[in-house]
PQR file of N, CA, C, O and H, with PARSE charges and radii, in Angstrom:
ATOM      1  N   UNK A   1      53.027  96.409  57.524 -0.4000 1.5000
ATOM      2  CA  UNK A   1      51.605  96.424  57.383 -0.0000 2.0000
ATOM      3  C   UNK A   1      51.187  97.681  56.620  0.5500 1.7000
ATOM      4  O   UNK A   1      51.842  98.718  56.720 -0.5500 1.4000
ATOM      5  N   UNK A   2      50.063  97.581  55.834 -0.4000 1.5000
ATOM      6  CA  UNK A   2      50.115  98.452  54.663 -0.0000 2.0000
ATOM      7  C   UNK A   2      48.386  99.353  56.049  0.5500 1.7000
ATOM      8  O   UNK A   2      47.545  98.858  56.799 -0.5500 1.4000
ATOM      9  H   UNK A   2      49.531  96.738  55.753  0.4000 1.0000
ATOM     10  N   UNK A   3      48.751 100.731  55.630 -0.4000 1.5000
ATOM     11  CA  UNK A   3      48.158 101.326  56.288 -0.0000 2.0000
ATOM     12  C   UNK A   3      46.384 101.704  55.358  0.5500 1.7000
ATOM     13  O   UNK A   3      46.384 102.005  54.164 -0.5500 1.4000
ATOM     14  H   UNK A   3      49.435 101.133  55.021  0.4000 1.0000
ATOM     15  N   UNK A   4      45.438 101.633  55.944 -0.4000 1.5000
ATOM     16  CA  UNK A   4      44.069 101.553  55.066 -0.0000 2.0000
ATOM     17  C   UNK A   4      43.753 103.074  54.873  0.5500 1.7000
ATOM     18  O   UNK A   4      43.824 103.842  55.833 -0.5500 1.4000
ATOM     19  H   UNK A   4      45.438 101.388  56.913  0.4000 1.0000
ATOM     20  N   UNK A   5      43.431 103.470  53.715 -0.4000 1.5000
ATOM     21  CA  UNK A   5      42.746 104.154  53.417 -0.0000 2.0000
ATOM     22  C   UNK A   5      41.568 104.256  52.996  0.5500 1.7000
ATOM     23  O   UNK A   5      41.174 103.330  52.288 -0.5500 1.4000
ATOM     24  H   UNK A   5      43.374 102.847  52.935  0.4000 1.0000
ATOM     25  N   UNK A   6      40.517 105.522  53.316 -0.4000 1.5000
ATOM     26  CA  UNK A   6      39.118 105.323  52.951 -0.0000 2.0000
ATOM     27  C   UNK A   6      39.000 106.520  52.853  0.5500 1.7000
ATOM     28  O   UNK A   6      39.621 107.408  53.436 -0.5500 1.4000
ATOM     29  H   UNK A   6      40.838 106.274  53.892  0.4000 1.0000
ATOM     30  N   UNK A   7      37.655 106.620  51.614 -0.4000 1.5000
ATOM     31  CA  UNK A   7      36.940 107.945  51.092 -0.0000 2.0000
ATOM     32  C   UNK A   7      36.069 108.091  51.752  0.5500 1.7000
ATOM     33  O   UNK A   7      35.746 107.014  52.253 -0.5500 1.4000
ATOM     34  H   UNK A   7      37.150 105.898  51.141  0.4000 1.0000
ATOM     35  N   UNK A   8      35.174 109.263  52.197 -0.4000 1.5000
ATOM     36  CA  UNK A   8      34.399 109.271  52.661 -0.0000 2.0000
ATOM     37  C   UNK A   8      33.327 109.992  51.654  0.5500 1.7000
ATOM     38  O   UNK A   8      33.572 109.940  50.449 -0.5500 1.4000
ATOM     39  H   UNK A   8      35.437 110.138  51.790  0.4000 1.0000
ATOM     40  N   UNK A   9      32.010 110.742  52.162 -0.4000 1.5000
ATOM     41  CA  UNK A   9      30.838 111.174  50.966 -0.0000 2.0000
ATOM     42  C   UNK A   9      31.532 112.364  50.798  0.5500 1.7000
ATOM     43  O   UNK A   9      31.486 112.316  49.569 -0.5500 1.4000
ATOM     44  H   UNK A   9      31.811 110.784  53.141  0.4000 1.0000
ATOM     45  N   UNK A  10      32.161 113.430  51.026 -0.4000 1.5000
ATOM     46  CA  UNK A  10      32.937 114.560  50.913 -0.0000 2.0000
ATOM     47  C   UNK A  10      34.521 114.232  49.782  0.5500 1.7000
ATOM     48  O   UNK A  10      35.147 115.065  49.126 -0.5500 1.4000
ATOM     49  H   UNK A  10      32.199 113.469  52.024  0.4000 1.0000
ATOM     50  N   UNK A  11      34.730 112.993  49.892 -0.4000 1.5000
ATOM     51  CA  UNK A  11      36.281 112.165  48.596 -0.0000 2.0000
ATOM     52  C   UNK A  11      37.138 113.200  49.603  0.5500 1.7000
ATOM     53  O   UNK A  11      37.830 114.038  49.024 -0.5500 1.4000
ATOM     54  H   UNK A  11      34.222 112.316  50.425  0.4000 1.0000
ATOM     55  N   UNK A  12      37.141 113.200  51.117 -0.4000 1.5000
ATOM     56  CA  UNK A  12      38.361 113.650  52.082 -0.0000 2.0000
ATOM     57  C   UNK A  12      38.962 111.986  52.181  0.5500 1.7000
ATOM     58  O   UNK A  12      38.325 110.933  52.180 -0.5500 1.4000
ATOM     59  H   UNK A  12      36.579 112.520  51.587  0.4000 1.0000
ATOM     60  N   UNK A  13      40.180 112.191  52.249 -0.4000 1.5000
ATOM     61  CA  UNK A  13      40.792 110.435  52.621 -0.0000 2.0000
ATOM     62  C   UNK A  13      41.066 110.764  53.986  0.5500 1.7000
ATOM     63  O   UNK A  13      41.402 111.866  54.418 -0.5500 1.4000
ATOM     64  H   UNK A  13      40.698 113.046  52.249  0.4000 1.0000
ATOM     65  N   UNK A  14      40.846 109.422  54.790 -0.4000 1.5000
ATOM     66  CA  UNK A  14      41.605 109.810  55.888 -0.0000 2.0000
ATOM     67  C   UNK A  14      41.852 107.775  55.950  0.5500 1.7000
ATOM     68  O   UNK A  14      41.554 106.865  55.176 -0.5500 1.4000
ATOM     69  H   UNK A  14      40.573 108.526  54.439  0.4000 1.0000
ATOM     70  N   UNK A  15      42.438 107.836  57.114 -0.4000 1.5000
ATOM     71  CA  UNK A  15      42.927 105.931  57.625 -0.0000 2.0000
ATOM     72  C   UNK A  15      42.423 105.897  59.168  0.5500 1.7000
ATOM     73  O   UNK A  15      42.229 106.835  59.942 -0.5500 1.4000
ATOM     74  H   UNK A  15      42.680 108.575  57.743  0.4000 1.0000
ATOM     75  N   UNK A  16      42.269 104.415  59.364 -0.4000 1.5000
ATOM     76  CA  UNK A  16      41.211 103.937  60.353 -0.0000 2.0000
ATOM     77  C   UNK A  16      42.300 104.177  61.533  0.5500 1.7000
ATOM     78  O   UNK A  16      43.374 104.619  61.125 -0.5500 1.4000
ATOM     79  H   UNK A  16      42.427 103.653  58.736  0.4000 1.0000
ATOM     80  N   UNK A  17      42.224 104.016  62.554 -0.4000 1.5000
ATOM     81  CA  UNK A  17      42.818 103.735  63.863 -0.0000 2.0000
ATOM     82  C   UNK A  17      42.995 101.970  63.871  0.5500 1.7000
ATOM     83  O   UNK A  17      42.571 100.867  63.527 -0.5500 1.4000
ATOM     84  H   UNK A  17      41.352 103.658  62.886  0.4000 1.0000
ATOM     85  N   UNK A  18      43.602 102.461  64.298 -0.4000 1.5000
ATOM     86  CA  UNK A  18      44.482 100.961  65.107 -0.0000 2.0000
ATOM     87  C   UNK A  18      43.098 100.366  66.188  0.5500 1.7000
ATOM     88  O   UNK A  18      42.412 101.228  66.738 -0.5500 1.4000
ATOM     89  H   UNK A  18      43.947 103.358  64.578  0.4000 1.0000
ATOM     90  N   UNK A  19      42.813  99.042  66.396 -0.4000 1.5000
ATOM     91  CA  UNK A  19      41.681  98.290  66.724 -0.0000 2.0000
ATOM     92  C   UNK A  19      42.624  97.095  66.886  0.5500 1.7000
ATOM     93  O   UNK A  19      43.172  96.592  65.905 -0.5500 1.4000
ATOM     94  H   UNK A  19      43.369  98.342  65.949  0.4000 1.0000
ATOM     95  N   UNK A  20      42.814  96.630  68.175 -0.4000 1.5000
ATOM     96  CA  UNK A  20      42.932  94.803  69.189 -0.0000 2.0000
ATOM     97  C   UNK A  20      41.444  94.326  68.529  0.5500 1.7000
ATOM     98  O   UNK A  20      40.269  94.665  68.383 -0.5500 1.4000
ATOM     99  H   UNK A  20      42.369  97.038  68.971  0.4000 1.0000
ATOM    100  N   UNK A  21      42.448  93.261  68.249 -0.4000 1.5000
ATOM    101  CA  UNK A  21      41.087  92.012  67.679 -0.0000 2.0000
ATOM    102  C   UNK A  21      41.000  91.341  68.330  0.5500 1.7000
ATOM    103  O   UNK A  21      39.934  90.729  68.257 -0.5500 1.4000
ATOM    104  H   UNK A  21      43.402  92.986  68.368  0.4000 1.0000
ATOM    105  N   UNK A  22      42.146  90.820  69.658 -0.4000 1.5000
ATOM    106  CA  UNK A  22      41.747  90.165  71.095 -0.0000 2.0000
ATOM    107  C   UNK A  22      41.998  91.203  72.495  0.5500 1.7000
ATOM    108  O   UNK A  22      42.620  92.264  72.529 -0.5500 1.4000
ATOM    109  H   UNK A  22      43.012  91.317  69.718  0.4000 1.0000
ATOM    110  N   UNK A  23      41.328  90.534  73.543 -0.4000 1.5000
ATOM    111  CA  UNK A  23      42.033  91.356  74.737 -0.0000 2.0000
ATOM    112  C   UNK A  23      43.060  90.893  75.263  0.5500 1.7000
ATOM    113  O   UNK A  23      43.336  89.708  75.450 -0.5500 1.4000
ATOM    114  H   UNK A  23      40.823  89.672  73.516  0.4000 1.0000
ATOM    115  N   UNK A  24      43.723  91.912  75.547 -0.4000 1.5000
ATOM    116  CA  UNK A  24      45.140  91.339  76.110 -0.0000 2.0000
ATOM    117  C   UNK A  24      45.007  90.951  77.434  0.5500 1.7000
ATOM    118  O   UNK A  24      44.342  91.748  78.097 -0.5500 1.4000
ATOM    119  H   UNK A  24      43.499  92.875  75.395  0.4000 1.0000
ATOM    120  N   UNK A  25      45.377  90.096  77.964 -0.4000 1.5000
ATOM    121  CA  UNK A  25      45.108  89.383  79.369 -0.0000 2.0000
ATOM    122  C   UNK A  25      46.009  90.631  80.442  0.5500 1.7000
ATOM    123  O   UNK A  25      46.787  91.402  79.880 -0.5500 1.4000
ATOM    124  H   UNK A  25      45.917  89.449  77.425  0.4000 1.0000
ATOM    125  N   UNK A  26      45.881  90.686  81.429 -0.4000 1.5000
ATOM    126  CA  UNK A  26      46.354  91.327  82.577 -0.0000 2.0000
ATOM    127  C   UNK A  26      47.693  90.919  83.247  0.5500 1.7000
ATOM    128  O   UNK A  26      48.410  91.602  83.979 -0.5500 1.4000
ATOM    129  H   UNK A  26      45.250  90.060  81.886  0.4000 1.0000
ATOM    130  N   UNK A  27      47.914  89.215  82.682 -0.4000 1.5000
ATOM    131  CA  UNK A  27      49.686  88.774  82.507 -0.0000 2.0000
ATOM    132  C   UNK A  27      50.341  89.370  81.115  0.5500 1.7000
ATOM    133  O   UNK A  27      51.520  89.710  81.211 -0.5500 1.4000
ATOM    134  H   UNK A  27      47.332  88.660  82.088  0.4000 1.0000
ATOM    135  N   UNK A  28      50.007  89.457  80.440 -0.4000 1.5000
ATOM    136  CA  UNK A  28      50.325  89.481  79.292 -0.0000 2.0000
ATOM    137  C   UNK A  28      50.644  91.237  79.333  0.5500 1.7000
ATOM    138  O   UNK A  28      51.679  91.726  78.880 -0.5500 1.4000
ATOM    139  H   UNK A  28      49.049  89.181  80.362  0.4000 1.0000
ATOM    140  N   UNK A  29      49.551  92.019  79.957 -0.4000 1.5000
ATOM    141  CA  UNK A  29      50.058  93.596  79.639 -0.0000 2.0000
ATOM    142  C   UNK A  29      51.322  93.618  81.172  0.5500 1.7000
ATOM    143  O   UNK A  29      52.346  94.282  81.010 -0.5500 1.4000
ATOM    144  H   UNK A  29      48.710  91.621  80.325  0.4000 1.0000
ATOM    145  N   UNK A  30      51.173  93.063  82.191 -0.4000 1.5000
ATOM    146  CA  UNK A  30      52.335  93.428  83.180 -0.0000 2.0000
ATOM    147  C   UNK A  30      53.030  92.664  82.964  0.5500 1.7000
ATOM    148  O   UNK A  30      53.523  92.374  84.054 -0.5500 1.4000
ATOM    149  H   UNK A  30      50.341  92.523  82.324  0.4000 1.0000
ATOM    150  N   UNK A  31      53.792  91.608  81.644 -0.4000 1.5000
ATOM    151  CA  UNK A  31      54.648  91.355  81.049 -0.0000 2.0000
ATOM    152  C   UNK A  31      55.424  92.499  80.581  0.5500 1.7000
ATOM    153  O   UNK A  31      56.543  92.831  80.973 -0.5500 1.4000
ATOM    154  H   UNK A  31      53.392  91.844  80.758  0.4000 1.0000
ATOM    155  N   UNK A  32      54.350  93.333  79.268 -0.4000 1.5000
ATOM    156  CA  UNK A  32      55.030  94.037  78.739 -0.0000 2.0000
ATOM    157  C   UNK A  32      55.739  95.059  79.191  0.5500 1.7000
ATOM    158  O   UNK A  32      56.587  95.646  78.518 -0.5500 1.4000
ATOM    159  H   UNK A  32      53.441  93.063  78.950  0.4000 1.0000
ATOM    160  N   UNK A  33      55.351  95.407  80.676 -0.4000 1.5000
ATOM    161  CA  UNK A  33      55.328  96.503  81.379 -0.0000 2.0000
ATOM    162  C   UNK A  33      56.410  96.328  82.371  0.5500 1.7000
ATOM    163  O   UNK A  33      56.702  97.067  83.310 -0.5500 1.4000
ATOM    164  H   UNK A  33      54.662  94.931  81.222  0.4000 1.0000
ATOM    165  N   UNK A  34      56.955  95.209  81.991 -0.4000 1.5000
ATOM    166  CA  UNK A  34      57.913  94.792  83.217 -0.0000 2.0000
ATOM    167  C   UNK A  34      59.482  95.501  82.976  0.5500 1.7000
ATOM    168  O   UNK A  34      60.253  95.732  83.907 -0.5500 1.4000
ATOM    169  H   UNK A  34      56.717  94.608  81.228  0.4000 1.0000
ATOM    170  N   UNK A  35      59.635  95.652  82.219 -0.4000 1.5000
ATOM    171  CA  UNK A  35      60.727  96.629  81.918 -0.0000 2.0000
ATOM    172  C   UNK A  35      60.747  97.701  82.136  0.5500 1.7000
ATOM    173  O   UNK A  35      61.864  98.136  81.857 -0.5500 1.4000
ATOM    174  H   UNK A  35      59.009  95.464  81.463  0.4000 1.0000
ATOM    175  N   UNK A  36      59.870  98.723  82.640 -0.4000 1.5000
ATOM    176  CA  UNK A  36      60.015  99.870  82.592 -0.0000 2.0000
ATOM    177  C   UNK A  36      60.684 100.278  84.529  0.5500 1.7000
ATOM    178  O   UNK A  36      60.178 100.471  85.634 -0.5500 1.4000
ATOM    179  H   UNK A  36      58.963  98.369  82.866  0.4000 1.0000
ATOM    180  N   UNK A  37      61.794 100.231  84.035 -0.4000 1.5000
ATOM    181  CA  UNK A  37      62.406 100.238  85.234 -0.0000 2.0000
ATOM    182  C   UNK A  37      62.886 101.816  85.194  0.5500 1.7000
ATOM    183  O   UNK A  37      62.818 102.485  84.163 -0.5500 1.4000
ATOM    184  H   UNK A  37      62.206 100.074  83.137  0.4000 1.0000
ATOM    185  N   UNK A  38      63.392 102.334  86.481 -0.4000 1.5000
ATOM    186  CA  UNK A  38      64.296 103.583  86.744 -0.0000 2.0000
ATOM    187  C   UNK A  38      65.573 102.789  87.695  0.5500 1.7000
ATOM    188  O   UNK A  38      65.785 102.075  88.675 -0.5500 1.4000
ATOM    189  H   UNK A  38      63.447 101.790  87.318  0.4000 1.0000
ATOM    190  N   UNK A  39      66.206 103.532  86.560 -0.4000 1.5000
ATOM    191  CA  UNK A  39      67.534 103.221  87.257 -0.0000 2.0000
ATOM    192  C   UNK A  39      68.330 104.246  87.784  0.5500 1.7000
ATOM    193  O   UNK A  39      67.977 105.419  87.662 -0.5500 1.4000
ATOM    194  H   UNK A  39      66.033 104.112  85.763  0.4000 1.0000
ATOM    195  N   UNK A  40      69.139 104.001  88.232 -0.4000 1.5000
ATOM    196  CA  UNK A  40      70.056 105.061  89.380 -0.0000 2.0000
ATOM    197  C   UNK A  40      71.229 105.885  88.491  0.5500 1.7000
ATOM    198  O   UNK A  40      72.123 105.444  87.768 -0.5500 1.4000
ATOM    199  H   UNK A  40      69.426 103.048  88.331  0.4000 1.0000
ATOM    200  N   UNK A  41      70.849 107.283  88.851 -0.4000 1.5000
ATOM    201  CA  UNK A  41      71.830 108.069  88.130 -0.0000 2.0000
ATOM    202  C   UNK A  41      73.153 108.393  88.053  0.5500 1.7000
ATOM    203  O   UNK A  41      73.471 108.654  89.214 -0.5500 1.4000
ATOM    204  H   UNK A  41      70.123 107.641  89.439  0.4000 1.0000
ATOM    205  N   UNK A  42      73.947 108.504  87.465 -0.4000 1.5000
ATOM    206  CA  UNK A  42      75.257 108.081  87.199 -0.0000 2.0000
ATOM    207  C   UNK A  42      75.994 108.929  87.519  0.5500 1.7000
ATOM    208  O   UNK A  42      76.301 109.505  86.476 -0.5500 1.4000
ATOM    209  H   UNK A  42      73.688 108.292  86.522  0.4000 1.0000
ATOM    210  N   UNK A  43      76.689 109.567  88.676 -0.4000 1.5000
ATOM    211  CA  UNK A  43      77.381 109.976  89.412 -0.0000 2.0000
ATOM    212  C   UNK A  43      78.758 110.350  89.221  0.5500 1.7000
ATOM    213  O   UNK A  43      79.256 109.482  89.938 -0.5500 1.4000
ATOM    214  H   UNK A  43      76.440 109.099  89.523  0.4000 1.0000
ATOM    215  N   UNK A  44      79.679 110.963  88.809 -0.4000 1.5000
ATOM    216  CA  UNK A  44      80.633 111.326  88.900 -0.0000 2.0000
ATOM    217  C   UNK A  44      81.621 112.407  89.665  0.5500 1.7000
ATOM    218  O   UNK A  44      81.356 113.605  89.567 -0.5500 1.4000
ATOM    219  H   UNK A  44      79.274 111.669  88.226  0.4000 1.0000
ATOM    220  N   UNK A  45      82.745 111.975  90.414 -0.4000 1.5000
ATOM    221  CA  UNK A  45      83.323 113.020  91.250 -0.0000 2.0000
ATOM    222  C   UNK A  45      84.006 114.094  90.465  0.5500 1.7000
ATOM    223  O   UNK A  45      84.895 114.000  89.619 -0.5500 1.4000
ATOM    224  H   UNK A  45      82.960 111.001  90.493  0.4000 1.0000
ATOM    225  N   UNK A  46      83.241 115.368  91.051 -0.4000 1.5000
ATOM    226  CA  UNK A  46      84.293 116.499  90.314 -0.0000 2.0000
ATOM    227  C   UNK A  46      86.169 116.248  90.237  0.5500 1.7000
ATOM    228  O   UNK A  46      86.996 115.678  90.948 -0.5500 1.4000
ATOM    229  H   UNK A  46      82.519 115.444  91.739  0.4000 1.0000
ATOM    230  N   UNK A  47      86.186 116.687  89.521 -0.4000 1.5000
ATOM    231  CA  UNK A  47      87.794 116.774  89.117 -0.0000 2.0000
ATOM    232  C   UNK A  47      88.258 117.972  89.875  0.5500 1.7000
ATOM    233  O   UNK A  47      89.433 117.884  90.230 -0.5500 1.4000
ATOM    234  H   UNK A  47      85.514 117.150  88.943  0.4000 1.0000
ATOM    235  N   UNK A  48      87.561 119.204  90.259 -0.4000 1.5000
ATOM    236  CA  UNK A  48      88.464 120.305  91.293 -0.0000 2.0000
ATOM    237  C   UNK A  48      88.177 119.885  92.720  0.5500 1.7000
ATOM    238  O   UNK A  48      89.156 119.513  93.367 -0.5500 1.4000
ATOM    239  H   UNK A  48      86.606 119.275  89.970  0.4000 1.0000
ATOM    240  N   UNK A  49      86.938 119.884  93.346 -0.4000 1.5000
ATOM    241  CA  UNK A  49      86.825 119.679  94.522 -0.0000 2.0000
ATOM    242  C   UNK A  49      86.406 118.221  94.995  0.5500 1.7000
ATOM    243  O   UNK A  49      86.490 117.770  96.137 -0.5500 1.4000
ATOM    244  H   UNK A  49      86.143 120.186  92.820  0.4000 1.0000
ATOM    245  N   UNK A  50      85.957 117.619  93.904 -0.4000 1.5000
ATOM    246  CA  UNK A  50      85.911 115.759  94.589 -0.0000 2.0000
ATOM    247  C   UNK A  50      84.669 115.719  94.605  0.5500 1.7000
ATOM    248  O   UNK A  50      84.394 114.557  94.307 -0.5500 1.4000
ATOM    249  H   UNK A  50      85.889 117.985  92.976  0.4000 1.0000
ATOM    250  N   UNK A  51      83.233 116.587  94.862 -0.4000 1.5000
ATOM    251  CA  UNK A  51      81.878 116.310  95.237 -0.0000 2.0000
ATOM    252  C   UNK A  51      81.223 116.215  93.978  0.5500 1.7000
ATOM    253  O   UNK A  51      81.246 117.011  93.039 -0.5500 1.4000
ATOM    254  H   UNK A  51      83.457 117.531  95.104  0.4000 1.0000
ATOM    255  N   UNK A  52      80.446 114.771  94.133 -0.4000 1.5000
ATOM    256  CA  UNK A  52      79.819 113.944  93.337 -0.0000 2.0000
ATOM    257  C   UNK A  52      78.821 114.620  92.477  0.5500 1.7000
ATOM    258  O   UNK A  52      77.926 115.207  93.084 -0.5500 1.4000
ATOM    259  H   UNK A  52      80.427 114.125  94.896  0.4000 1.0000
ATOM    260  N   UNK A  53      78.802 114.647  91.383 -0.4000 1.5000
ATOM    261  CA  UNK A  53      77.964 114.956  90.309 -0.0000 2.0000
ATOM    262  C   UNK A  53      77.336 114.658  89.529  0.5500 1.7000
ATOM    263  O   UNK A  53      77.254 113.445  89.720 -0.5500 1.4000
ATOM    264  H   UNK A  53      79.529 114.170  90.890  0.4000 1.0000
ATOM    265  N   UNK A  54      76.428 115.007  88.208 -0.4000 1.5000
ATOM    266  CA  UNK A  54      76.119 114.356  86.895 -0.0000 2.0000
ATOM    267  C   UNK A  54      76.897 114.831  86.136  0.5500 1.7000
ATOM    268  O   UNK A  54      77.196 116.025  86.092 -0.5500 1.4000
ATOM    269  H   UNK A  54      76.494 115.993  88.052  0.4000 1.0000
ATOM    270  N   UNK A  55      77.480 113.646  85.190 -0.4000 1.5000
ATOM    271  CA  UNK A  55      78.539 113.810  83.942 -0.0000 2.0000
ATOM    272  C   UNK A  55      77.949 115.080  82.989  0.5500 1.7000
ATOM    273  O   UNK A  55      76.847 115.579  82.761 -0.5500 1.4000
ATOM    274  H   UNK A  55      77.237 112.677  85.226  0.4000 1.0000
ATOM    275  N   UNK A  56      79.172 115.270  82.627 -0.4000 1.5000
ATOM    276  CA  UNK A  56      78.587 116.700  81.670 -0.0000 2.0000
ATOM    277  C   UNK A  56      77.941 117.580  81.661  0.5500 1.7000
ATOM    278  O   UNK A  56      77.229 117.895  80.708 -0.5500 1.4000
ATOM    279  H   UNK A  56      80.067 114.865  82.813  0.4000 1.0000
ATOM    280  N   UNK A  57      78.067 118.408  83.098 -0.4000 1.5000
ATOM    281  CA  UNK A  57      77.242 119.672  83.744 -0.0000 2.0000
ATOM    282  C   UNK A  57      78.228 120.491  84.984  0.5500 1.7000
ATOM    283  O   UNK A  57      79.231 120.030  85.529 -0.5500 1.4000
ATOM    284  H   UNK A  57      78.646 118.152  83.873  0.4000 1.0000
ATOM    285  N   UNK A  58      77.762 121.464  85.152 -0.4000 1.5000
ATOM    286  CA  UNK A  58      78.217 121.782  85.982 -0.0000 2.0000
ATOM    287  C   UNK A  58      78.475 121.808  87.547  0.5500 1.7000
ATOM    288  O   UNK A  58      77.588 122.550  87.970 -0.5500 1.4000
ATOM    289  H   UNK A  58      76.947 121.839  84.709  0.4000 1.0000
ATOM    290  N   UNK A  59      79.050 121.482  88.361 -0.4000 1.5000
ATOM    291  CA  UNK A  59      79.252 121.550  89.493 -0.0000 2.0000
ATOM    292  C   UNK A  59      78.553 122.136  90.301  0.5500 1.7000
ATOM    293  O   UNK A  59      78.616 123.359  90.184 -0.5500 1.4000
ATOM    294  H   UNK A  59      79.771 120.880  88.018  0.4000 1.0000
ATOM    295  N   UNK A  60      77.634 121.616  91.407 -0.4000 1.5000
ATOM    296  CA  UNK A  60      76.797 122.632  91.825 -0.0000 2.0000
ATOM    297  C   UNK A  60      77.772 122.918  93.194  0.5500 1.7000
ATOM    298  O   UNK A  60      77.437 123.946  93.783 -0.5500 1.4000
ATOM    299  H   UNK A  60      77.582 120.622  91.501  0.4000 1.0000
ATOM    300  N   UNK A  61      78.593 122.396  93.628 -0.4000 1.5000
ATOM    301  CA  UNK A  61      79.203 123.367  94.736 -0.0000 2.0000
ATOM    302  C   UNK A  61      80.503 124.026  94.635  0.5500 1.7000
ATOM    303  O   UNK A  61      80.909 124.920  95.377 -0.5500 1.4000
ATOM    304  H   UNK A  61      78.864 121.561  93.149  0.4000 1.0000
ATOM    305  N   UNK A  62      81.046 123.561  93.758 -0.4000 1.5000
ATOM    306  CA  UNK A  62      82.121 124.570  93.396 -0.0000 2.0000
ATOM    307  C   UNK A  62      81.918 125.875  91.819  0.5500 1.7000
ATOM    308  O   UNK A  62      82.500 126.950  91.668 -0.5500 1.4000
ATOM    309  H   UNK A  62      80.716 122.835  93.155  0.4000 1.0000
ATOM    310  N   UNK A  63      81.000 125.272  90.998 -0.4000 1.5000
ATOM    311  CA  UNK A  63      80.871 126.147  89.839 -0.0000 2.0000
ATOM    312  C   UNK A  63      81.786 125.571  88.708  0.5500 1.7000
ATOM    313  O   UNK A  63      81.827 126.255  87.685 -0.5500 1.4000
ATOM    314  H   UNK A  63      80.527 124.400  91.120  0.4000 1.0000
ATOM    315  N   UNK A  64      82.384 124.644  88.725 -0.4000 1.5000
ATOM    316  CA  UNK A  64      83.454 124.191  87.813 -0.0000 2.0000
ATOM    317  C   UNK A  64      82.500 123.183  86.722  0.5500 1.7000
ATOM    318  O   UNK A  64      81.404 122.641  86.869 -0.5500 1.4000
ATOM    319  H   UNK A  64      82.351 124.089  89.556  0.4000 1.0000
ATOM    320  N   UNK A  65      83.531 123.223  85.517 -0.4000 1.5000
ATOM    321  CA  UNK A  65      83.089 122.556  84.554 -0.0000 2.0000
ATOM    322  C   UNK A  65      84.324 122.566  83.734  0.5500 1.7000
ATOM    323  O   UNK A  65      84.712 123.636  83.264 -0.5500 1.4000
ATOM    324  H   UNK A  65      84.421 123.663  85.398  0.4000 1.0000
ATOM    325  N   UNK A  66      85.193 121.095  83.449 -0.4000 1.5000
ATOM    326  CA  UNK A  66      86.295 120.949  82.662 -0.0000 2.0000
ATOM    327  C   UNK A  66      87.567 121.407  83.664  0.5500 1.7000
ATOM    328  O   UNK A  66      88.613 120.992  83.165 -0.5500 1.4000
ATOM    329  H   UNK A  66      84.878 120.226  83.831  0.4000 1.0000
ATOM    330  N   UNK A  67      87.783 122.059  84.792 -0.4000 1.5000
ATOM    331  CA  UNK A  67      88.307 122.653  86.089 -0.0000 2.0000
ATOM    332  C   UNK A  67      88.687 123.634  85.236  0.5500 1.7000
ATOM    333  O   UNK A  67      89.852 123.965  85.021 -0.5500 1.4000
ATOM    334  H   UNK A  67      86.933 122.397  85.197  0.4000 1.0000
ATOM    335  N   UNK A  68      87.633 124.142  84.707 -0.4000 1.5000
ATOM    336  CA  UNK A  68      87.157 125.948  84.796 -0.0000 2.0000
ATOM    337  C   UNK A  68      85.807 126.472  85.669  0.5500 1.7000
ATOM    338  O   UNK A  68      84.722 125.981  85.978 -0.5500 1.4000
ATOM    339  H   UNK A  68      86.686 123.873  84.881  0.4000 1.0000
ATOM    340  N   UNK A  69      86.467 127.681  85.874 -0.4000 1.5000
ATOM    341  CA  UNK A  69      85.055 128.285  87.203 -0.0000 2.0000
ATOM    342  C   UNK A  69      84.316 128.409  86.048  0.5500 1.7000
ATOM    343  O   UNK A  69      84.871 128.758  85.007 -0.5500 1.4000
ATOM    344  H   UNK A  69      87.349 128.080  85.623  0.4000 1.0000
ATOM    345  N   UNK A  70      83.009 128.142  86.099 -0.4000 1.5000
ATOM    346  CA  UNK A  70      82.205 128.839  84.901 -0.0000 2.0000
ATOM    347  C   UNK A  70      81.070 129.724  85.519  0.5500 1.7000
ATOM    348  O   UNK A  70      80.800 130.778  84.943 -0.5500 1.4000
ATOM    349  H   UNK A  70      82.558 127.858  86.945  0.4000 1.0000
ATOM    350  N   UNK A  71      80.327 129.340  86.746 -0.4000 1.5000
ATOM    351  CA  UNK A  71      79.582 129.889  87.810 -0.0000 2.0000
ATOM    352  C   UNK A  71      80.214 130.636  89.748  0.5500 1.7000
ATOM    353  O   UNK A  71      80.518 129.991  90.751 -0.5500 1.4000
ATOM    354  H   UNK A  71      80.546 128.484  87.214  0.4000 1.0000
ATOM    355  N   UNK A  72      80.191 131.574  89.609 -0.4000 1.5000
ATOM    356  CA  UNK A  72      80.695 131.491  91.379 -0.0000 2.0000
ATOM    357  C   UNK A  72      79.615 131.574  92.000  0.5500 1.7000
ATOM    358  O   UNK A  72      78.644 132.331  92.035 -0.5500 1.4000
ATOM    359  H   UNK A  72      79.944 132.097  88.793  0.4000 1.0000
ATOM    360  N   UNK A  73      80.050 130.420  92.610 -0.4000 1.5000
ATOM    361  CA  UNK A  73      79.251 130.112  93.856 -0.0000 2.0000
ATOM    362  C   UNK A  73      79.120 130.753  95.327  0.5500 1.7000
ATOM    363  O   UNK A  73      80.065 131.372  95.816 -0.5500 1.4000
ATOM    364  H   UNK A  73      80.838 129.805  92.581  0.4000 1.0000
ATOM    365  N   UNK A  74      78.022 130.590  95.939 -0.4000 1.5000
ATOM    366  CA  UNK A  74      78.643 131.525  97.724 -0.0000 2.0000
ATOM    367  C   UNK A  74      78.915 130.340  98.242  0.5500 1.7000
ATOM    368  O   UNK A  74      78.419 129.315  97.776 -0.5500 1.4000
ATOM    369  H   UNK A  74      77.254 130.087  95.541  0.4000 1.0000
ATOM    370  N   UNK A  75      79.731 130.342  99.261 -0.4000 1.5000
ATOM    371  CA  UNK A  75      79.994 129.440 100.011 -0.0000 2.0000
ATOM    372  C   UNK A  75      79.511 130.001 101.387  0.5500 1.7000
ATOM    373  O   UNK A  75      79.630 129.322 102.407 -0.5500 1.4000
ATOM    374  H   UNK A  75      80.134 131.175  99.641  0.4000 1.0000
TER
END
């Protein structure tokens, strides 16, 4: 879609906004809306101590990352 341009009494250009030429029904927008799901985060067990994590970060109870210490932790 070719985007509109217009002069105004000053010859500044600017383009219109976007304008619905119907209303969208209230099935029709919680159609579109029906996808917006959250899904469950993806979990992985450390490789030094076994406790479950997010991929590609560091370990929050041991400090490891790659089974290098990178943080010490207190225990």
């Amino acid at each position: 879609m070719a985007s509109r341009n217009y002069i105004n009494i000053n010859k500044e250009v600017y383009t219109m906004s976007i304008c619905p030429k119907n209303k969208s029904s209230k099935g029709r927008r919680d159609k579109r809306r029906a996808n917006w799901k959250m899904s469950a985060m993806n979990l992985v067990k450390c490789s030094k101590c076994g406790e479950l994590m997010m991929p590609h970060r560091v370990c929050k109870a041991c400090g490891s990352y790659n089974k290098k210490e990178i943080i010490s932790v207190e225990k």
